[in-house]
N, C-alpha and C positions, 0 to 999 in steps of 0.2 A: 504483499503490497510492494509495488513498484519503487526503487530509488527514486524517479523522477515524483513519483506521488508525494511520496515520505517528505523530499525538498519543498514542494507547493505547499502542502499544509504547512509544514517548518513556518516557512515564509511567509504562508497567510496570515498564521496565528501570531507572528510575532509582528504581521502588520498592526494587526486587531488588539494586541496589547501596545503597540506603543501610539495607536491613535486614542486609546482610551484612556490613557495615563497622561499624556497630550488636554486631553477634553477634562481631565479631572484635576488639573490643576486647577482651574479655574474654581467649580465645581466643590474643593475641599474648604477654598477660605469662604466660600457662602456655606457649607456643613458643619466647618470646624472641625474636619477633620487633618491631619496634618499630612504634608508630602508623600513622607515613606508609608502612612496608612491607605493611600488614593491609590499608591502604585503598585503596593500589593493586593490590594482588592482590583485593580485593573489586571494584574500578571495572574492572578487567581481567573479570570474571568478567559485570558487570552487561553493559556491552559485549555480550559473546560474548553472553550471553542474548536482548538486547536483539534484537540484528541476526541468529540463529533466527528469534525469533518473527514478526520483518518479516518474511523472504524466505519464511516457512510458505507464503502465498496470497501467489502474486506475476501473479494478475490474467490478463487474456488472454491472454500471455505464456505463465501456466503451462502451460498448456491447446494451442500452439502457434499462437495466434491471431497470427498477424507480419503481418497486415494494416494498415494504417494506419485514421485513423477516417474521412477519407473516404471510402476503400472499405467502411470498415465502414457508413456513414450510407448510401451508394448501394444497397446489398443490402441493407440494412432499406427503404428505399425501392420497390424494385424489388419487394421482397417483398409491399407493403401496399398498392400502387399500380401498376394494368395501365397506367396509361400516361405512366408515369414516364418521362422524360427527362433522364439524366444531365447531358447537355451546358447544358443549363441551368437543371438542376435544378429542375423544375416540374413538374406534373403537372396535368391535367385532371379538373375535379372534376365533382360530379352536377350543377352549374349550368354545366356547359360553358367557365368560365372557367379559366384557367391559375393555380394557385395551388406556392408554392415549399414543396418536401416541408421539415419540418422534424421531422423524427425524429430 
């Protein structure tokens, strides 16, 4: 999972908890329930949301990709270059010299 993912959900979920907590005060003096019980059953709720929305897309993974990214860098490699050489990751270009695949 992406940094930029990981911050969105953060962000979402803590939107989603402090709007619930927000909505539940009201909500606890019609329950009888008290403050700090509204607002952890709201932060209990943001949570549960939060870590859905992360594991939605859980990236190569979801997909069954258990490759590691070496292998995965070598078969892009090998894909984009006939005469790729894994063992020391290099490849032969149109000027004949040996340059290192960085895909």
């Amino acid at each position: 999972m992406s940094l930029k993912t990981k911050i969105t959900s953060t962000l979402l979920s803590l939107t989603v908890a402090t709007i619930a907590i927000a909505g539940s005060v009201d909500t606890a003096a019609a329950k009888k329930l008290t403050n700090a019980e509204a607002a952890a059953i709201a932060g209990i709720g943001g949570f549960v949301l939060g870590a859905a929305i992360a594991n939605a897309n859980r990236g190569p993974d979801y997909y069954g990709d258990h490759r590691s990214s070496w292998e995965r860098h070598v078969d892009r490699c090998y894909a984009r270059y006939r005469t790729y050489d894994h063992r020391s990751d290099t490849y032969v270009g149109f000027d004949g010299q040996y340059h290192y695949c960085r895909l």
